[in-house]
Structure formats: C-alpha cells, structure tokens
N, C-alpha and C positions, 0 to 999 in steps of 0.2 A: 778328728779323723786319725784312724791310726798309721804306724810309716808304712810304705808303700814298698812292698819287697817282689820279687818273679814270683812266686808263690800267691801272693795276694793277687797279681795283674792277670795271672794264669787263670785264677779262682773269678774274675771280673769277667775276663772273655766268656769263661763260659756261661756265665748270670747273660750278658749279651746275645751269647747264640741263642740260649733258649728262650729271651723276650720277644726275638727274633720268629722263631719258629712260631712260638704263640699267636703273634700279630698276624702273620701270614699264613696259620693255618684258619685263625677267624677269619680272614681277610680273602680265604680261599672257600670258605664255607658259606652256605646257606644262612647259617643262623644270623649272619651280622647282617641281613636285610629286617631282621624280628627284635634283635636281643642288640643290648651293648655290648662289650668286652670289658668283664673285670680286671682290673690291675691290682697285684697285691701292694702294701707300702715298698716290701723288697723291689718286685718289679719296678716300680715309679723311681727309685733308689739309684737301678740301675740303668734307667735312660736317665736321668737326669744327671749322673755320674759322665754316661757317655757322651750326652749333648756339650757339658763342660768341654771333655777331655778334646772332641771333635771342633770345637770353638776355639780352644789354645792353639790346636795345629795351624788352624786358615788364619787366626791371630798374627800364629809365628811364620808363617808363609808370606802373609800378608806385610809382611816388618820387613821379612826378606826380600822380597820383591821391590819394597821401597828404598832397601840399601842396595839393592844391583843398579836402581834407577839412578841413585844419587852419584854411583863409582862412572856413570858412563858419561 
C-alpha cells in the first residue's frame, strides 16, 4: 500500500461518494428487483478500504471507552 498523504485520502473520499451514489441509485431503482449490481475490482477496493478504515474508528472508540471506564 502506498503512504498515505491529503491528497490520496481526498482522492479516497471521492471513490466513496461515488460507490455510494451507485448503491443507492440501484437501490433506488427498478432494475435491482431483475438484475444484480456490478462492482468493479476498484469499487470492491474501495468498500473494503472503508470497512477497514470504519472498523479502526469503533476499535479506537471502543479502547477509549474502556480507558474512561478504567480512570473512573
């Protein structure tokens, strides 16, 4: 994985908005009672990137929460 700079995480959010829009415009549409929803490797790329990145945070919440409990 290459390093991680504003630029790359800028270039990430928007791979997310638009997997976003995708989901939810099939998801708004007729065709997903007929057809599946293709995912390209990129798209699968970038949920799977954000499920990570989503899972560190409740991780790191999750640690926090257990060190407020521990201070009280």
């Amino acid at each position: 994985m290459s390093d991680v700079t504003r630029e790359s995480q800028k270039a990430h959010i928007e791979k997310i908005k638009a997997s976003i829009e995708k989901i939810t415009e099939y998801r708004n549409s007729n065709i997903g009672k007929f057809e599946s929803i293709y995912l390209s490797d990129d798209d699968l790329d970038v949920i799977e990137r954000a499920l990570a990145c989503h899972m560190c945070v409740i991780a790191l919440d999750m640690g926090k929460n257990e060190e407020s409990a521990k201070e009280k």
